[in-house]
N, C-alpha and C positions, 0 to 999 in steps of 0.2 A: 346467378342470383342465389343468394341463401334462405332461407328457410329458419323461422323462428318460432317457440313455441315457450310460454312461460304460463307461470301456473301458482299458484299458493300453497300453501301445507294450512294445514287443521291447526297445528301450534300458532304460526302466523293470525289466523282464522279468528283463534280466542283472545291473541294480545290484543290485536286490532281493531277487529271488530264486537267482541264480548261473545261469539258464537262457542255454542257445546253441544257436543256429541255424542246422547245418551245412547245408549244399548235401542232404543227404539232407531234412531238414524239409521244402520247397520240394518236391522229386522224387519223394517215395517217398510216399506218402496213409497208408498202413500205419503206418509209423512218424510222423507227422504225429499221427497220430488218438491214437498212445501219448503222445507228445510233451504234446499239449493236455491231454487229460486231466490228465497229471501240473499243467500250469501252472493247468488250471482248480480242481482243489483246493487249491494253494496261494494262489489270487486268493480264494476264498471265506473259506480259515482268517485271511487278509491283513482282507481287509474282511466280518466276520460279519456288518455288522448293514446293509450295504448293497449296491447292487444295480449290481455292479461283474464288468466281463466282462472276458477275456480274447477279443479280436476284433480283424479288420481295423479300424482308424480308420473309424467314420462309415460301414462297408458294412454292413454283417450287422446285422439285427433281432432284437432278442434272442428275441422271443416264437418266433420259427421255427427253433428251435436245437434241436437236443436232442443226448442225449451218443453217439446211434447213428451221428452224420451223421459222413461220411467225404469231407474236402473234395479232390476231384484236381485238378492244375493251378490251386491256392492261390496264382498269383503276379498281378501287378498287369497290367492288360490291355495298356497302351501298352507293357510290358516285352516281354509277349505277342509282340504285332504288330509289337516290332522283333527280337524272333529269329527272328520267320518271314523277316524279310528281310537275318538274315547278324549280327545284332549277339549279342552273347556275353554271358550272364547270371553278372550279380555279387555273389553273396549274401555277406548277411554275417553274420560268427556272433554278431554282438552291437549291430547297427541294423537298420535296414528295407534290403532290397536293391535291386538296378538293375540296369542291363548298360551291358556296353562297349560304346563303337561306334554311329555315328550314319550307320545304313546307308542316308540319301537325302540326304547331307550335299550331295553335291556335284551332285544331279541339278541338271539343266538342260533338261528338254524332255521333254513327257508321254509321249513314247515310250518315256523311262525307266525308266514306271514299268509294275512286272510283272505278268503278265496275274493275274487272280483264279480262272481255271478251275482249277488245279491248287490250290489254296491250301492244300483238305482232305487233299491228299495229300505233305502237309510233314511230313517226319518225326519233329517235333516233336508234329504234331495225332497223327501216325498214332501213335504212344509214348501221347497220353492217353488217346485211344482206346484203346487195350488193356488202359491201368490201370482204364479203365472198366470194360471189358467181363470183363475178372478178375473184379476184387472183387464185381461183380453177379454172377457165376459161383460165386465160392468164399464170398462171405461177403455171403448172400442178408438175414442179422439188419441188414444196415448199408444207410445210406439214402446213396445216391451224390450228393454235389453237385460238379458238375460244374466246369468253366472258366468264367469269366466270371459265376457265380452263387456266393454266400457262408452261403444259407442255404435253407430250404425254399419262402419265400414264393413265391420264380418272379421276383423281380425280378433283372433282369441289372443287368452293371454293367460301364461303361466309361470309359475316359478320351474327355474332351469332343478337337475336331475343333483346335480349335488346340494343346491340351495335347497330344496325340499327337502331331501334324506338328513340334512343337520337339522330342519325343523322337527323332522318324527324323532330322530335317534339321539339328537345333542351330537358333542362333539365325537361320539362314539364311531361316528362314518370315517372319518380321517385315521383310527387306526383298524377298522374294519376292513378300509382298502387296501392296507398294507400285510394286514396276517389274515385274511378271510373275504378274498377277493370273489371268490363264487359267490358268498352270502353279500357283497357291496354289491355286486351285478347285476344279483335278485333284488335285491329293493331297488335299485334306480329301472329294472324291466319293470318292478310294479309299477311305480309312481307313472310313469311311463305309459303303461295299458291304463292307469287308471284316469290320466285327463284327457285320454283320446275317448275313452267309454264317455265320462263326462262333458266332454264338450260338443262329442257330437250328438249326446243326449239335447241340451241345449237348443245348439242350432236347430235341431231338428223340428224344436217344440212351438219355435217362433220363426221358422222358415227365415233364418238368418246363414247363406249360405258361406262357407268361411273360407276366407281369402289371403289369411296368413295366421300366423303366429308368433306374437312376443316373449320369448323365449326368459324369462329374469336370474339369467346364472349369478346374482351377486357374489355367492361364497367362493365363484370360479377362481379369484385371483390369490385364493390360501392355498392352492393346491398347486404342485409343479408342472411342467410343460408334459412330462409323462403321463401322471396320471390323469391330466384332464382330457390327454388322448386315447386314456385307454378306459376310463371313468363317465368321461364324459359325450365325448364327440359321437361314438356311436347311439346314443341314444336321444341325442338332438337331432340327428340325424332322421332315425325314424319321425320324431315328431315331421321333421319337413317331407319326408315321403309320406307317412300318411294322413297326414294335416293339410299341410301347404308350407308357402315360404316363409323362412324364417329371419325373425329382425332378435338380434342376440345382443340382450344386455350383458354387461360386466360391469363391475364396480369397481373401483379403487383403479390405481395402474395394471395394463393390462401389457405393456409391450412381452410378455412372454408369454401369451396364450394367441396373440395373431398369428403362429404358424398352424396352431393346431388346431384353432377354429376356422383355420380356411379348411379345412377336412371337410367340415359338416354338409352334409349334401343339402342342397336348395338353401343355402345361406344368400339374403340377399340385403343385408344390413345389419351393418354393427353399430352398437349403442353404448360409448363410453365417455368414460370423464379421468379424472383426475393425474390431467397431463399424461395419458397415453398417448404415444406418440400418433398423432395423424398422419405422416410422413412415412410412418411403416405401414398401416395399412393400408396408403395408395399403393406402396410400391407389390405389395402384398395382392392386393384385391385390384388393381387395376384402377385409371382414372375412372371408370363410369359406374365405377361402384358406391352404394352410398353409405353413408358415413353418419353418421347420427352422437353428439358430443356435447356434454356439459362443460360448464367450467369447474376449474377445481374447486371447493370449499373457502380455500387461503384469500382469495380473489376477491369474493364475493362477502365473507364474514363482515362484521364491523371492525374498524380499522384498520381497514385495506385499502392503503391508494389508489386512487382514478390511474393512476400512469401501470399499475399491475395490472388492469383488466384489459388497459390497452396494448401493453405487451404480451398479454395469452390471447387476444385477438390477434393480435398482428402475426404471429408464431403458427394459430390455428391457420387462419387465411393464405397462411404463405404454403406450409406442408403440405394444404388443401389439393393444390395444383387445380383450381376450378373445378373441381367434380363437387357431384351431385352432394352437398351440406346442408342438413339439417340442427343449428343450435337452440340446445335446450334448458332452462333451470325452474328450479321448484324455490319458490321463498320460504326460507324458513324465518322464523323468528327471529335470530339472533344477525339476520345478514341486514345488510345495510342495500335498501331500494336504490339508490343514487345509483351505488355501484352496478347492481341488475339493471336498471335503466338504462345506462350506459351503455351496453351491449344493443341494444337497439335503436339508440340514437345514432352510434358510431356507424352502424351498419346502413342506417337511413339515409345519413350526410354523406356517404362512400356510393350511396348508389346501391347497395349491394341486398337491400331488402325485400325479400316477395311476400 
């Protein structure tokens, strides 16, 4: 049986529904919680006969959702971790948001970078914390999920160790690793110490006790087989020893980083798309390993054939070798429904849907 999960984007959100995303949605949990509701019965009256969410892209599980959860500090974690160090959040009332300012842009020497004793006491952490400790105060019917978690299962979720360091430094880390590899090592052990200080800040605060982590190496596939082994792996690594397991996104094609993400200790799920091969990671990771896969963009855009989506199904499902598949997309604006549709109908009429 496979495994489905589909989901909306915010852009989507504004064409279709007229919905926007002021700086209070992001800030306030409160009105967030009124916010979603409204979207979430207009995604169900949208799509009746299908099993279609309003969620972060690819974070949140549906089965651990319910309509009490009241999500604080709902913003993206590499966003997180660079306003803790000076950069300015950029929402937007009708995309997915960001922040200004690329506040390790110009370091030069690990002295630079700032100590992590205080971190919990950024007025930023110290603002969520209180939104916590409110709403667990005043509105005892509501389940708090916190920063850095998206639903009740207890997995965290963060951005992977080279995706954060091009957040704080720009494109500075790609030749950082190559002529100042002690100073590339140092910031990715920070980023490193600083969402484990953070999330187990978190869990802690809402007795939410944590069961993995989504790892989001996006920027993984700019970087070569080398250095994502030597850049990268050892410090996703730590996150799964002392975290827990880890589910490792990639983005874009990935077939040259499956040898060297099979390194990472307590890897128990890979998360990719755009026609990476699935046939290398069985052969890689073994059939009982799971497998978590988008489709590519081409597929799904507008003016992409029904017979294309069924040719990257049929390709998926066959490389699959019946191991454990999870398929996943987020709508964007610009993709044509029909087409996304499709992948769950085809999977319906095959039998092949859980």
């Amino acid at each position: 049986m496979i495994k489905i999960q589909a989901s909306v984007s915010k852009g989507w959100l504004n064409k279709n529904g007229g919905f926007v995303f002021p700086d209070q949605y992001y800030l306030d949990p409160l009105y967030r919680l009124e916010q979603d509701k409204k979207i979430n019965r207009f995604v169900r009256d949208y799509f009746p006969d299908y099993a279609i969410y309003n969620m972060e892209d690819n974070l949140v599980q549906a089965a651990f959702v319910t309509e009490n959860q009241v999500l604080v500090g709902a913003i993206q974690p590499n966003m997180i971790l660079a306003a803790l160090l000076g950069a300015q959040f950029s929402f937007s009332e009708t995309t997915d948001s960001d922040v200004m300012g690329k506040p390790l842009e110009h370091i030069s020497s690990i002295n630079e970078l700032p100590s992590l004793d205080k971190i919990l006491e950024h007025p930023l952490i110290k603002e969520l914390d209180h939104q916590v400790a409110a709403i667990l105060h005043d509105h005892p019917e509501l389940q708090v999920i916190p920063p850095f978690f998206w639903d009740a299962s207890g997995r965290s979720t963060i951005h992977g160790v080279i995706t954060t360091s091009l957040k704080l430094t720009g494109d500075n880390i790609m030749t950082t690793m190559m002529f100042d590899p002690e100073l590339a090592h140092a910031i990715h052990q920070w980023i490193v110490d600083a969402y484990v200080i953070l999330i187990q800040h978190y869990a802690l605060l809402v007795n939410l006790p944590i069961t993995s982590v989504h790892v989001g190496e996006c920027a993984g596939t700019m970087i070569s087989p080398e250095l994502y082994t030597e850049f990268v792996v050892p410090y996703i690594s730590q996150l799964g020893e002392r975290l827990g397991p880890i589910r490792l996104h990639s983005c874009g094609i990935s077939d040259h980083l499956i040898e060297p993400a099979s390194q990472i200790r307590n890897l128990k799920i890979i998360d990719t798309g755009s026609r990476t091969s699935i046939l290398k990671i069985r052969e890689t990771m073994g059939k009982n390993f799971e497998i978590n896969v988008f489709p590519p963009t081409e597929v799904l855009r507008q003016g992409a054939g029904q017979s294309e989506v069924i040719a990257w199904l049929d390709k998926t499902l066959e490389e699959n070798q019946e191991g454990p598949l999870q398929i996943a997309y987020h709508l964007e604006s610009d993709y044509d429904e029909m087409n996304c549709l499709l992948i769950n109908d085809e999977l319906r009429n095959r039998g092949l849907l859980k």
